[in-house]
LUMBA-156025 format. One record per residue: residue in one letter; x, z, y of N, C-alpha, C in turn. Coordinates in steps of 0.05 Angstrom, whole numbers, plus 5000, padded with zeros to 4 digits. Layout:
REM LUMBA-156025
AXZYXZYXZY ...
REM end
This chain:
REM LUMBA-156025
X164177303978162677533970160977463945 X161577683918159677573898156777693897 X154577523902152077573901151177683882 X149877913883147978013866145177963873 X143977753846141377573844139877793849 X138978153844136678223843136778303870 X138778393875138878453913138378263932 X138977993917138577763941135577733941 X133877783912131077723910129477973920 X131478253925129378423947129678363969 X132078153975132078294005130078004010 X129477703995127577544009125677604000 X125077763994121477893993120978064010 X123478014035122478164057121577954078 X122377734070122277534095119877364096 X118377374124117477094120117276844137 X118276694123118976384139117476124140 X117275944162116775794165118175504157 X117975284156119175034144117174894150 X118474534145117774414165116474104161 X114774164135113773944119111174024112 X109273824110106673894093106873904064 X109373894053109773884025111774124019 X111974193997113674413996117574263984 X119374304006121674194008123274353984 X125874123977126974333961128274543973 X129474593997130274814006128675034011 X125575034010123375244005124375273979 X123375113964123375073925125875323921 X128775323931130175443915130175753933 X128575793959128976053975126176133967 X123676053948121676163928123776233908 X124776043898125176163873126876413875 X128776453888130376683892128776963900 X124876893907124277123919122577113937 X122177033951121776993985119377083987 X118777324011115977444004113277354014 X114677074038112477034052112976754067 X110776624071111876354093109776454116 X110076334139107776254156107275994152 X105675944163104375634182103475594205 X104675304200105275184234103874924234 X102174784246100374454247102974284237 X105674324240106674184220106274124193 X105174374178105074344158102474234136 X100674234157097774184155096973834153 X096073784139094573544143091773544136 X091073634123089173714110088374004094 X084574044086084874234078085574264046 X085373964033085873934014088873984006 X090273784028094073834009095274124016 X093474224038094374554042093374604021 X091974704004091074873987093274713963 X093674493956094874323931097774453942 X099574513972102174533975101674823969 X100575003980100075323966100075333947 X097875213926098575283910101975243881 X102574993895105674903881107375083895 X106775203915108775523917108475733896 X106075823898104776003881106175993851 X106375713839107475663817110675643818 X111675753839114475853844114376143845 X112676253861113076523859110476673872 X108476673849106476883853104977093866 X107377183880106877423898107077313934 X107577123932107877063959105377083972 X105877194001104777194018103976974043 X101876844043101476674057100576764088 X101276674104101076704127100576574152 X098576644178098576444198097576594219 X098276444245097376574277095476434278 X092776524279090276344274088276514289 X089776574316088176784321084976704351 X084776444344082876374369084076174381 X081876114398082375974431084675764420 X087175774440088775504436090475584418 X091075864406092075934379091675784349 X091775654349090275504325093175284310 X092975404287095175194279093575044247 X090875064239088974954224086174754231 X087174694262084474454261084374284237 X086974164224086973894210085974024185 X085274164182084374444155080974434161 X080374364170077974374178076874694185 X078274894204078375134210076175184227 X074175314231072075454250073675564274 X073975434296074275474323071975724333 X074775904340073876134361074276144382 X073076204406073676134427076576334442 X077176514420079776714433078776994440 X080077094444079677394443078177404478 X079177324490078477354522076177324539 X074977094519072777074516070877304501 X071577394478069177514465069977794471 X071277824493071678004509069178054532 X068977814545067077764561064477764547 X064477644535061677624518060777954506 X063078174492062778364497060378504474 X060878374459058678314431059078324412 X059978704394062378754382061278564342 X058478574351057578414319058178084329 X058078004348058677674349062377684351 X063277884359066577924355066977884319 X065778164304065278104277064577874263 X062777734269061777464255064477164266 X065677214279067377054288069777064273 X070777354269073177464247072277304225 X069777444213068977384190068777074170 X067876844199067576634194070376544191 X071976614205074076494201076076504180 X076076794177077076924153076176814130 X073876754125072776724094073776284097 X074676174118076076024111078775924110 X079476114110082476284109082376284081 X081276454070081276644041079976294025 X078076154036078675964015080375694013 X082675694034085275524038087575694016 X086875974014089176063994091176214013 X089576264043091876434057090876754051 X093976874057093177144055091977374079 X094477204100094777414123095177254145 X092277424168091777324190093377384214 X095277234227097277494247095277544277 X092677704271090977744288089877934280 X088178144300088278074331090078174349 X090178054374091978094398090278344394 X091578584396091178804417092478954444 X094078734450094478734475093178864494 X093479044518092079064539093278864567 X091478684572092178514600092078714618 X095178734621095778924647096478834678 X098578604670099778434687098478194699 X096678164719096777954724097977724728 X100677704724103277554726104077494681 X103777654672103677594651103677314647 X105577304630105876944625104876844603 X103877114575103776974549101377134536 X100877334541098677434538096077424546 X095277434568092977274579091077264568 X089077104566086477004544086877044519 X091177094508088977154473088677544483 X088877674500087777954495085677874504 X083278144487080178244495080678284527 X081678394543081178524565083178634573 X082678754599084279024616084279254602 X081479264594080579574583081579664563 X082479924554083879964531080880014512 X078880104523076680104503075479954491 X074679684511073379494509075579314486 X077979364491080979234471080079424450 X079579614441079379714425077979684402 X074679734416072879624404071679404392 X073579154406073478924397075678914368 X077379034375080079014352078979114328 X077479274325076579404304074279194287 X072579024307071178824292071478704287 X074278564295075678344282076878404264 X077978654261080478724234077078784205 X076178844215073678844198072378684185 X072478414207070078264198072578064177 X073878044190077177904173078178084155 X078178264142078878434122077578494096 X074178334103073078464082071978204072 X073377954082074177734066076777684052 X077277964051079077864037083577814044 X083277794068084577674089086577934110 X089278014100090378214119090578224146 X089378334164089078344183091678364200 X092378304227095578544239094578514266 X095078754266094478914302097278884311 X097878664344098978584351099578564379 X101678624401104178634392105178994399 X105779074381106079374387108179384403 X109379594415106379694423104379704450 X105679454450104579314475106279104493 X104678804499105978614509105278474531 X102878684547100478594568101878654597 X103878824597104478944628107178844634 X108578594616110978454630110278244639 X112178204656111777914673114077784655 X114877864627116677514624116077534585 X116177294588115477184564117977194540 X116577464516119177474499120877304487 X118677074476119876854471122076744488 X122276764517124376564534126676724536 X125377064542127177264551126677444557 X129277714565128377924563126178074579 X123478084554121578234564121378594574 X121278714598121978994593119779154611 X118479294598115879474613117879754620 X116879784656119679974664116980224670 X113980214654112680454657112480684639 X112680924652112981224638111681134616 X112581274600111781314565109081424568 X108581614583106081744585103581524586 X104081344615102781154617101581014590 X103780884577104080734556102180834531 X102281124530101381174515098581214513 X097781294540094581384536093481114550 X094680794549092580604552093680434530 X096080294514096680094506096480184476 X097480354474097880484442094180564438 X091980634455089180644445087680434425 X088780264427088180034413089180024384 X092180034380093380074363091680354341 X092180594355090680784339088080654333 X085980534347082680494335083980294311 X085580074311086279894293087780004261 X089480314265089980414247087880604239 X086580634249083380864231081480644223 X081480414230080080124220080780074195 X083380144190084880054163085979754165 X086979724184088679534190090979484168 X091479314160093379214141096179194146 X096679024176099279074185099979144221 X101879134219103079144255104778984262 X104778804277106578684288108478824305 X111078784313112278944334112378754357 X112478814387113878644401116878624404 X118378424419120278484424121278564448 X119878744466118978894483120579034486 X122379144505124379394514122279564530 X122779794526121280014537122780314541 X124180264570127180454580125980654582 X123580764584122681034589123681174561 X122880994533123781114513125880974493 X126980814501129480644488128880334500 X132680314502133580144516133479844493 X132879964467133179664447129679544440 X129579264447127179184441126079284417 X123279364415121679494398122279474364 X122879184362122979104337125979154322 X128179374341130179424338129679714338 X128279894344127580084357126680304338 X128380424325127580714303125680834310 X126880944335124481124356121181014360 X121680684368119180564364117380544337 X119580464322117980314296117780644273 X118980724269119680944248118281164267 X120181254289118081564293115981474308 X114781304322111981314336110381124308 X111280904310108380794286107580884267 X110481044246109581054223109281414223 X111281624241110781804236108981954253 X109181864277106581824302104081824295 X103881514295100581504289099581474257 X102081454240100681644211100681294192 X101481074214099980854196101780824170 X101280704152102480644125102080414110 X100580104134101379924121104079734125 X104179514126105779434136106879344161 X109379344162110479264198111479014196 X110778824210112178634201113178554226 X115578464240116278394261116078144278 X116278124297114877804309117577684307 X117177384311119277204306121677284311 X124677324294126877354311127877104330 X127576904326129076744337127876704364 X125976914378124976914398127877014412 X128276954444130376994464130777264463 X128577414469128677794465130877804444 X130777764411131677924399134877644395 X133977434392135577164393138177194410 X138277214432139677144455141077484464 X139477674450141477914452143178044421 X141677944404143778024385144677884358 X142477614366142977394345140577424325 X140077244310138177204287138177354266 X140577364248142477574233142477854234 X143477914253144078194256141678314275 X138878154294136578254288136178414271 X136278154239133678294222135478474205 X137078524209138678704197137779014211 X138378944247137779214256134279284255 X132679074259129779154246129479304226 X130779174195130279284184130679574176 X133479614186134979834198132580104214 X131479944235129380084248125780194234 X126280034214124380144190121779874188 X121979694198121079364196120179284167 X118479194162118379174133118878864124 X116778744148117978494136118678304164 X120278194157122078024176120577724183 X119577674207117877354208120577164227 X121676964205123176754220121076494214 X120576444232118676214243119875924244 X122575974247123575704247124675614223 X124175334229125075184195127075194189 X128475274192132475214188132275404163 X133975264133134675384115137175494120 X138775394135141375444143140675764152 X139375804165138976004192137576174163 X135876194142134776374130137576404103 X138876274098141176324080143876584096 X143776564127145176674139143777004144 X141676974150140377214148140877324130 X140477194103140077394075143277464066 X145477354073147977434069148577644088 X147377634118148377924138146878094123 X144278094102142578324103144478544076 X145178264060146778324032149378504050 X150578434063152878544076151778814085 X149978914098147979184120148479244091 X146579244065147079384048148779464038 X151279254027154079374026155579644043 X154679504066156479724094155180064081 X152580034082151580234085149580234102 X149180074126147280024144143880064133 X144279914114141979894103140980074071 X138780134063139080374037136380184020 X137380053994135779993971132780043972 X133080363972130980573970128880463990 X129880484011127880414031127180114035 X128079964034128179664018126779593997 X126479683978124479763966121879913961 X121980053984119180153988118479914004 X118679794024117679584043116879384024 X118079344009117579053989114779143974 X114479403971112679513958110079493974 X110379523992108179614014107779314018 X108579154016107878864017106778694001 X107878863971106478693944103578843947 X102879113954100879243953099079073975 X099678984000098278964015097278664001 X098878433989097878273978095578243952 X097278543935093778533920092278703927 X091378733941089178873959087278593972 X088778473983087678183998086878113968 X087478073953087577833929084877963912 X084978213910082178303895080578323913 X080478343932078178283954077077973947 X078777823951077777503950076477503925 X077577543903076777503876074677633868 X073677853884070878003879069077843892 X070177783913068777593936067377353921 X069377183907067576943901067576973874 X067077143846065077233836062377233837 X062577303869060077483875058777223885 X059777093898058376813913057376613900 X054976513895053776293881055975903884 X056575933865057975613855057275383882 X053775353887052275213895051975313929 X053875503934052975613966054175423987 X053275354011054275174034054475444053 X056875324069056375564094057275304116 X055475304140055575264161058575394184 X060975194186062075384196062075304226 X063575424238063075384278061075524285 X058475654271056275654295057575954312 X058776204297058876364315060476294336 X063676134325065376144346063875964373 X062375774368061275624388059275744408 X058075934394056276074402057276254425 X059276424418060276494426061976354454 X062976184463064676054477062475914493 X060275864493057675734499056676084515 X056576284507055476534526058176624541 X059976564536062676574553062976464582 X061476204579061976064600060376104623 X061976204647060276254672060176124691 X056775974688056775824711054575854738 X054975664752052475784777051375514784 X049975484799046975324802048975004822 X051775134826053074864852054374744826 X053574674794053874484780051674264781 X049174354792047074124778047773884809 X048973994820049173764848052573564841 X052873574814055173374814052973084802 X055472884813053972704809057072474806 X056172384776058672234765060972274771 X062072504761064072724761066372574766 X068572594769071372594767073972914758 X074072834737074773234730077973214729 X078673354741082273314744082773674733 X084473554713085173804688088673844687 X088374074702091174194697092474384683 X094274414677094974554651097474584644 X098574744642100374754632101374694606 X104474554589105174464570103874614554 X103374574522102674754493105374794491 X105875064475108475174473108075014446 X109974834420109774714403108774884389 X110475124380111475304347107675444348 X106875474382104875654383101575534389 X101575384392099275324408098174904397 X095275024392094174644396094074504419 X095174164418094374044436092973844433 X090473844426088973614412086773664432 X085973864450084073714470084573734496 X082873624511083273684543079973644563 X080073774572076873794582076173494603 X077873374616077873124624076072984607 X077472934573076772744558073172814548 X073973094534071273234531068773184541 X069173164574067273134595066272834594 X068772654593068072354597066872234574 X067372384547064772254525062472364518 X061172594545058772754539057772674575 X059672544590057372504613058172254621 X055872084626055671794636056271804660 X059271564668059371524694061871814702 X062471924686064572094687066771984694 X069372064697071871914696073572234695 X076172194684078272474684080372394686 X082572544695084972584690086972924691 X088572844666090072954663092772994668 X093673284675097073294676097073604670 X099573634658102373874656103973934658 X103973784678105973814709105973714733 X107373724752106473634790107673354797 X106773184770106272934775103972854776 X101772854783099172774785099472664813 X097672324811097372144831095272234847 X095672484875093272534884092972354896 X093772144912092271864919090371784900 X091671764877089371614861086471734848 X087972004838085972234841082872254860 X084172174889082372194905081471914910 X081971704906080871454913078871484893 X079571574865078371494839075271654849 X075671864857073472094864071972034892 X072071774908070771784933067271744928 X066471884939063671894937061871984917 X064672164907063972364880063872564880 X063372674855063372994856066673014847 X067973174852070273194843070873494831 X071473534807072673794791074973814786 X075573994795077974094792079874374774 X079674354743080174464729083474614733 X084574904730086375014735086375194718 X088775144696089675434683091675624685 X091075834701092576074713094775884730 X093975884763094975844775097576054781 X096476254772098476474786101876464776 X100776384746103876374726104176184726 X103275844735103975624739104075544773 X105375554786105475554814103975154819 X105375044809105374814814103074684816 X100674834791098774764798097074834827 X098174994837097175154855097674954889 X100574814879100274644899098674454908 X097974324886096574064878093974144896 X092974364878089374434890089374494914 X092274554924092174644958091874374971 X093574134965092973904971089473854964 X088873774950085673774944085073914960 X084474134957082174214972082374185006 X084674105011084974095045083873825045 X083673655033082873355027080173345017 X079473495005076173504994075173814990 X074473855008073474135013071174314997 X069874064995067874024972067674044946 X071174064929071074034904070274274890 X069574194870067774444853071374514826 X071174804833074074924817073175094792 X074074954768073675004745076075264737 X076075484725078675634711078975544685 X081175464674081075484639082775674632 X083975864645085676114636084376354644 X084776574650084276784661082176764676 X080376914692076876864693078976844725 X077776654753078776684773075876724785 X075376984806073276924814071976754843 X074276484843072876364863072176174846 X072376124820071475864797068375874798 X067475574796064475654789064075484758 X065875564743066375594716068275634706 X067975804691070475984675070975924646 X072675864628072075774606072875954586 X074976214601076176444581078476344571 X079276144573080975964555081375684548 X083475584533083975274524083475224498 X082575364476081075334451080075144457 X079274934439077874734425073574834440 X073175054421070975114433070175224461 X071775314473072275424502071575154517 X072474944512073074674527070674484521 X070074564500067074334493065174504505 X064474834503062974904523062174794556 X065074814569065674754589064474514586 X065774294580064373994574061174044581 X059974154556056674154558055974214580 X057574464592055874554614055474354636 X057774324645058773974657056673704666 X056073644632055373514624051473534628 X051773774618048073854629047773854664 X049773914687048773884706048873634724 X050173444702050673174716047673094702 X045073164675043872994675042273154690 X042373414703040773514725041073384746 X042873314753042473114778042372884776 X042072724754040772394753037772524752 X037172664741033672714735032172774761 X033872904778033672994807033972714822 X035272554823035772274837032972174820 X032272074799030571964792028372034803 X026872394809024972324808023372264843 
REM end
């Protein structure tokens, strides 16, 4: 097939991809030069906040218009610690906390160090509604159950992140809170009336498009009440409800194809073909394979040939994408104009702050005494999630006479566990027992063995925990730590006096 260069350079100014270096590779080098509208980022690519901004910008000097991009949306979402990024404690938390200006100052902070790494676009916030308690992937990064309380929070975040500068995306449309299976593994499918759907999951979405939300993510979500093809395939979904529905007009950009949903039913290829097909604007392949983004752009060249696909509309999306980039771009540039040369900003205090009023605890912490904290957890999914802390460790270099252990999975030595812990206080940390069974065994052992132990949640709030952390964020977990940590010197001060 002979390529036509200006069609191959609209159709990768629809894409945006991930790769798999802190440096910019030559197989990036020649899929910029041809076009390419967008990358994400992944802690692969990070080492710093310095060679991030030095590898951005040696894209930039390939192709100008690109869109930079990242899931940076809180809690254990975080793919910029090594960036030196302002830790939020996650949506689930400042859910609880419930404090739509400390929701705002949290966007804000983070955003404005976003906007000075050279990124464009934030793929946040979850507006999810946690429907499912079985839910496997949603969880702590949604605000809540409530579609209002989801609402009102979504709007301070697309705010306080927007007016640094920074494109916001209301995520995952139009809704990914009421399955029990995880899109990424496989087919996710919500089997409730449209009606339903509409007057709790889609509320969020509308407050996020009268916010002036920048983009939409789709899920890859099947929803048989009103079509049998996951969302991000889905005319009906994407074309008549988002765009002619609820009126929005920025961009759609779709969640990973190479997720199982859209992966494992119709391939990588002919996905983003039928996305785009379905009115998708821009295509997010997350995985590094140039192979896998050269194959895409030849099925898409082919959709156009067939007829599948129309120029016209191909070109408006590309449009709606360069627009949404200078919109971000004169935001920033008014932005630091306006900012004095000589200004410091303090970053962490909201997200900390925040994840510190999160944490709920009760008065049967100040009676531990030289802790033993056993932290369970489930694996970090790689592509998604940090694993750089664990509340074990946290705890053992903020309390004297501590000891921890860790696992993420149902190998843990409860012999040793419990020898280590005799004549101790023993904690017992659990995140979402419900979607991890195994942990659930373990603590059944414990607690028939130590009846006494004090049960920490780090997922979903459990209300027999007598601390809750909202989450596995970085700040969620040093909270937890402090708190920890303050009632063990409550009880030496109590022994002392």
């Amino acid at each position: 097939m002979t390529r036509d260069p200006s069609l191959r350079s609209l159709l990768a100014s629809l894409l945006v991809v991930g790769w798999d270096a802190p440096e910019l590779t030559p197989a990036m080098e020649g899929l910029l030069d041809q076009g390419l509208g967008g990358v994400i980022l992944h802690s692969r690519n990070v080492r710093s906040a310095g060679q991030l901004r030095r590898t951005l910008a040696t894209m930039r000097e390939h192709q100008g218009d690109l869109v930079v991009g990242v899931d940076q949306e809180g809690g254990r979402i975080s793919h910029l610690t090594r960036a030196e990024c302002p830790e939020s404690p996650g949506a689930a938390a400042l859910g609880v906390v419930d404090d739509v200006r400390m929701t705002r100052d949290c966007a804000r902070e983070l955003a404005a160090h976003l906007a000075g790494l050279g990124i464009d676009a934030s793929y946040s916030p979850v507006v999810d509604v946690q429907s499912d308690p079985e839910n496997p992937i949603i969880r702590t990064r949604s605000f809540g159950a409530d579609p209002a309380l989801v609402s009102r929070h979504a709007v301070a975040w697309i705010e306080g992140t927007q007016e640094c500068g920074v494109a916001a995306c209301a995520k995952h449309f139009p809704g990914h809170g009421a399955t029990a299976v995880d899109s990424h593994l496989g087919d996710a499918v919500d089997q409730r009336g449209w009606k339903q759907i509409e007057k709790i999951d889609l509320a969020p979405f509308r407050a996020a498009i009268d916010a002036g939300v920048a983009q939409i993510m789709t899920s890859h979500v099947r929803f048989p009440s009103l079509d049998d093809k996951p969302t991000t395939l889905s005319r009906r979904l994407v074309t008549d409800i988002a765009r002619t529905g609820l009126g929005f007009t920025g961009v759609i950009i779709s969640d990973a194809l190479e997720m199982a949903a859209i992966a494992s039913r119709v391939g990588v290829p002919e996905g983003a073909a039928q996305a785009l097909a379905a009115g998708v604007d821009q295509l997010c392949i997350a995985e590094p394979d140039p192979a896998l983004h050269d194959r895409v752009l030849d099925r898409l060249e082919e959709a156009v040939g067939s007829g599948e696909l129309h120029v016209d509309a191909l070109e408006a999306s590309s449009e709606r994408v360069r627009a949404m980039h200078r919109a971000a771009r004169s935001i920033r540039e008014t932005a630091s104009e306006a900012r004095p040369s000589t200004s410091r900003v303090s970053w962490g205090a909201a997200g900390m702050d925040a994840a510190r009023r999160a944490v709920d605890s009760t008065d049967v912490l100040s009676t531990l005494t030289r802790p033993v904290v056993i932290d369970l957890y489930r694996r970090p999914k790689a592509a998604l999630e940090w694993d750089g802390w664990g509340l074990a460790t946290l705890v053992t270099e903020r309390c004297d006479g501590a000891d921890g252990l860790s696992s993420t999975n149902d190998d843990l030595d409860i012999e040793r566990a419990l020898a280590l812990a005799e004549d101790r206080s023993l904690v017992l940390a659990l995140q979402d027992p419900a979607v991890n069974p195994w942990q659930q065994r373990i603590a059944d052992e414990l607690r028939r063995r130590r009846p006494d132990l004090i049960p920490v949640s780090t997922g979903l709030a459990d209300p027999g925990a007598h601390l809750c952390t909202q989450g596995r964020g970085s700040a969620n977990l040093i909270a937890a730590a402090e708190a920890i940590a303050r009632a063990c010197d409550s009880s030496a001060s109590n022994l002392m006096r």
